[in-house]
C-alpha positions in Angstrom: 17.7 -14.6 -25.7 18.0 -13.3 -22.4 14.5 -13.0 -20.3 13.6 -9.1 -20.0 13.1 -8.5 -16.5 9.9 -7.0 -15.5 7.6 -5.1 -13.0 4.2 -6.0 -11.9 3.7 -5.0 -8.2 5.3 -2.3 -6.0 4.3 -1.6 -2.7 5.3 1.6 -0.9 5.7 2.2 3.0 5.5 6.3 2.9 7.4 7.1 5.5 8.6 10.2 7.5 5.5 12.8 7.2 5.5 13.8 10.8 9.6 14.1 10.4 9.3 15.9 7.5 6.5 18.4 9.4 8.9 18.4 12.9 11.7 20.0 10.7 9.6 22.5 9.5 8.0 23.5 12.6 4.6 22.1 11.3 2.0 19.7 13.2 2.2 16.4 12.1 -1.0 16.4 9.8 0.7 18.6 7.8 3.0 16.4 7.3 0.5 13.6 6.0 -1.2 16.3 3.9 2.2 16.8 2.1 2.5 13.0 1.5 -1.2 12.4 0.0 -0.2 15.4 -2.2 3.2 13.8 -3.0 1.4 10.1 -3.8 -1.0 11.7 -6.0 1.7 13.1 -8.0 3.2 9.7 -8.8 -0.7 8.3 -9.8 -0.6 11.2 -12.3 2.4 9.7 -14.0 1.4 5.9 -13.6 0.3 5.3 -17.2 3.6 5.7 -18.3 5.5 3.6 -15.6 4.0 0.4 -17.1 3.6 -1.0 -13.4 0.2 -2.6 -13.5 -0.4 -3.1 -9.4 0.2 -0.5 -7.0 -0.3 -1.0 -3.2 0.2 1.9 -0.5 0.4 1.2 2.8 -1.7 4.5 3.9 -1.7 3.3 8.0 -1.2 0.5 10.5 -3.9 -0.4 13.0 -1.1 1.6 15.6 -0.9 4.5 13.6 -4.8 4.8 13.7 -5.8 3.8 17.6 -2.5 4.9 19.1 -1.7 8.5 17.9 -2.7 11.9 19.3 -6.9 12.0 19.1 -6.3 15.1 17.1 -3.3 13.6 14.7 -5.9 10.4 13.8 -8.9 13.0 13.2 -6.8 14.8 10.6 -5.5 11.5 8.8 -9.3 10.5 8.6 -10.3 13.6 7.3 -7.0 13.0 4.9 -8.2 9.8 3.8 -11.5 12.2 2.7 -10.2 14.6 0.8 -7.3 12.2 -0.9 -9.9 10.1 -2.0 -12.4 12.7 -3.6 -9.2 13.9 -5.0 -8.6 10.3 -6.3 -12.3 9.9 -7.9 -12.7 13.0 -9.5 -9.5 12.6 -11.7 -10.3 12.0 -15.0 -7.2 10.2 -15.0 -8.3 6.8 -12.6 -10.9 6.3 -15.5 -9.3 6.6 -18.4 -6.7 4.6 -17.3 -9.2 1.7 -16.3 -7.5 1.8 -12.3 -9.3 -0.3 -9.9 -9.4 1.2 -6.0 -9.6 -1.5 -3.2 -8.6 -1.5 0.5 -7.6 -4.2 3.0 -7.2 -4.2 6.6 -9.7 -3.5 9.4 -10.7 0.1 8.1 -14.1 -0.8 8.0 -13.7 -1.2 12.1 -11.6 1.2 12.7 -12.2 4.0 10.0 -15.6 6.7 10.7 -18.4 5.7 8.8 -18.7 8.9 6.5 -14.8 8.1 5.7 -15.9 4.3 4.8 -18.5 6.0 2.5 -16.0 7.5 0.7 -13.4 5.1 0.2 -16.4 2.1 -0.7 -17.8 4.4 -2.9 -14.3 4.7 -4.6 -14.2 0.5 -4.4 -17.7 0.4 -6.4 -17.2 3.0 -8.7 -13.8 1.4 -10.4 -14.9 -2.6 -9.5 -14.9 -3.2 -13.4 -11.9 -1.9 -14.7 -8.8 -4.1 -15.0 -5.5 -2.2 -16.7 -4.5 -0.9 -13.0 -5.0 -2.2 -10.0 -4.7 0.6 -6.8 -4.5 -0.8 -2.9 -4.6 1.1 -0.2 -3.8 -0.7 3.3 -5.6 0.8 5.8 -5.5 0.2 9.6 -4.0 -2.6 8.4 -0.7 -4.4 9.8 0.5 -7.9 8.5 0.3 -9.5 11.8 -2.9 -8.9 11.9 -3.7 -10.0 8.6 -1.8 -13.8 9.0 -4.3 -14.4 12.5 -7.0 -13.9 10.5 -5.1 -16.4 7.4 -5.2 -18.7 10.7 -8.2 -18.6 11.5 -9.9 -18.9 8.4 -8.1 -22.0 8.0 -9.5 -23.4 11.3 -12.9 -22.5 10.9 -12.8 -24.2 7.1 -11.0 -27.5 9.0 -13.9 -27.4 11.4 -16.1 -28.3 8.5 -14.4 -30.4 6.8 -11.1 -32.1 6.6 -8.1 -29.8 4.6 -4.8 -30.2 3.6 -2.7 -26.6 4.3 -1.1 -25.5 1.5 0.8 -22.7 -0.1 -2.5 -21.9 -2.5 -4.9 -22.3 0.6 -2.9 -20.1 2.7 -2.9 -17.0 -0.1 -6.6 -17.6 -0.7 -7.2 -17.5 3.4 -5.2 -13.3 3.5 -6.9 -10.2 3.0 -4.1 -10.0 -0.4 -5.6 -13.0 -1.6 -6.4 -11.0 -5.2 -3.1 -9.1 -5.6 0.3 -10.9 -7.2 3.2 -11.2 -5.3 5.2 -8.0 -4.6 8.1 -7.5 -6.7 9.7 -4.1 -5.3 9.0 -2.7 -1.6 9.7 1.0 -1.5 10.2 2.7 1.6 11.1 6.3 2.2 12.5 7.6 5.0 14.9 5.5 6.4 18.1 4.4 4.3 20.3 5.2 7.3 17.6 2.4 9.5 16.5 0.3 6.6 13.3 -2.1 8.6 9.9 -3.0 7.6 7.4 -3.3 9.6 4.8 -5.3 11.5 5.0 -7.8 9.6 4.3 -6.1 6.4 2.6 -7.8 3.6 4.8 -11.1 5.1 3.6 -13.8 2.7 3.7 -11.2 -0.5 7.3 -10.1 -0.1 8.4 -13.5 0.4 10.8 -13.0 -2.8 10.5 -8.9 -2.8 13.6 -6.8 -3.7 13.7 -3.9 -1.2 14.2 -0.1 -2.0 15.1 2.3 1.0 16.1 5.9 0.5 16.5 8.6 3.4 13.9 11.0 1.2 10.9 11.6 3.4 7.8 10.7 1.6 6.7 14.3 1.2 9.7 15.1 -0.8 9.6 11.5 -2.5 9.0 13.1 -6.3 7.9 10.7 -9.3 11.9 10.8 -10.6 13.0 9.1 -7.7 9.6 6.6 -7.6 11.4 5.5 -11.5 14.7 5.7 -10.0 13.6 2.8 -7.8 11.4 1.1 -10.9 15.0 1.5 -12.6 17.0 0.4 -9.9 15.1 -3.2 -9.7 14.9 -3.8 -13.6 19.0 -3.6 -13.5 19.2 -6.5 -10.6 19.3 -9.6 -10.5 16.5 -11.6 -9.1 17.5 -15.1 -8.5 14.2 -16.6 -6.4 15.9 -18.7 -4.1 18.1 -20.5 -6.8 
């Protein structure tokens, strides 16, 4: 009998808010309103996707240190509301969906936003049907120098063999599966990762780019890609 392919981890690069707001005539943070509003529509229909890991990429260390003063205010104050938003749907808890973050938000991120989101963190740390990640100020370059230097500190103390297993337990991923699908809106016609993204996780990923900008990314076209990858072949290498 033939093998029924499955799904266990997506993660999603939301791109093209601030295009999306441009060609409306909107300022950028209306554009990343409109894609915290779009995400939230596809965790209201999770339950039935039968995906159990979901990781959003919700901004590089760039996007947050780099940007317009006024542009990294509003996503901050995004990350606030999005998250409320998040915790007070009755939804996350029935549905047993546990919230974590990675990357250097807890350096780079205000402290009443940290509040939020490690109140989210503690609030879901038991439950185990669903597993939600947000990346934040995070990059994968980043994340693999840290890998690195885990590892040296640990050989400093005593002698080590680097392996494949050591190296996943030394990233900030070290808890989350492999990635099976990497979605990315917003750039079919210039399909690119990047920074490094998730680089160890997506080592075998199948890749899903459409030129829908995230706000307009609806929960049809977030199966369209489920469905997309259940009808390839995956061939790991062989």
């Amino acid at each position: 009998m033939e093998e029924k392919t499955v799904i266990s981890h997506i993660a999603l690069i939301p791109d093209g808010n601030r295009r999306w707001a441009k060609e409306r005539g909107f300022l950028p943070w209306i554009g990343h309103q409109a894609g915290a509003k779009a995400f939230e529509k596809i965790l209201s229909n999770w339950a039935e996707i039968e995906v159990p890991y979901i990781t959003f990429w919700g901004g590089s260390v760039d996007n947050l240190t780099k940007r317009p003063k006024k542009e990294v205010d509003f996503l901050f104050k995004a990350y606030d509301e999005h998250f409320k938003r998040i915790l007070k749907d009755k939804r996350i808890h029935e549905n047993k969906v546990r919230i974590s973050a990675l990357g250097l938000w807890e350096e780079i991120l205000p402290a009443g936003t940290q509040k939020i989101i490690k109140r989210g963190i503690e609030e879901t740390k038991n439950y185990d049907q669903h597993f939600l990640t947000f990346l934040l100020a995070y990059d994968g370059t980043s994340e693999m120098v840290s890998c690195c230097q885990r590892i040296a500190r640990m050989s400093r103390e005593k002698e080590i063999t680097v392996t494949e297993d050591l190296i996943k337990e030394s990233l900030w991923t070290k808890d989350l599966p492999p990635v099976d699908l990497v979605i990315r809106t917003g750039c079919k016609k210039d399909p690119h990762l990047s920074a490094g993204f998730m680089m160890w996780d997506i080592a075998y990923s199948q890749l899903y780019f459409t030129d829908t900008l995230f706000p307009e990314f609806t929960v049809e076209e977030f199966k369209e890609a489920v469905n997309n990858y259940l009808n390839r072949e995956r061939r790991l290498g062989k």
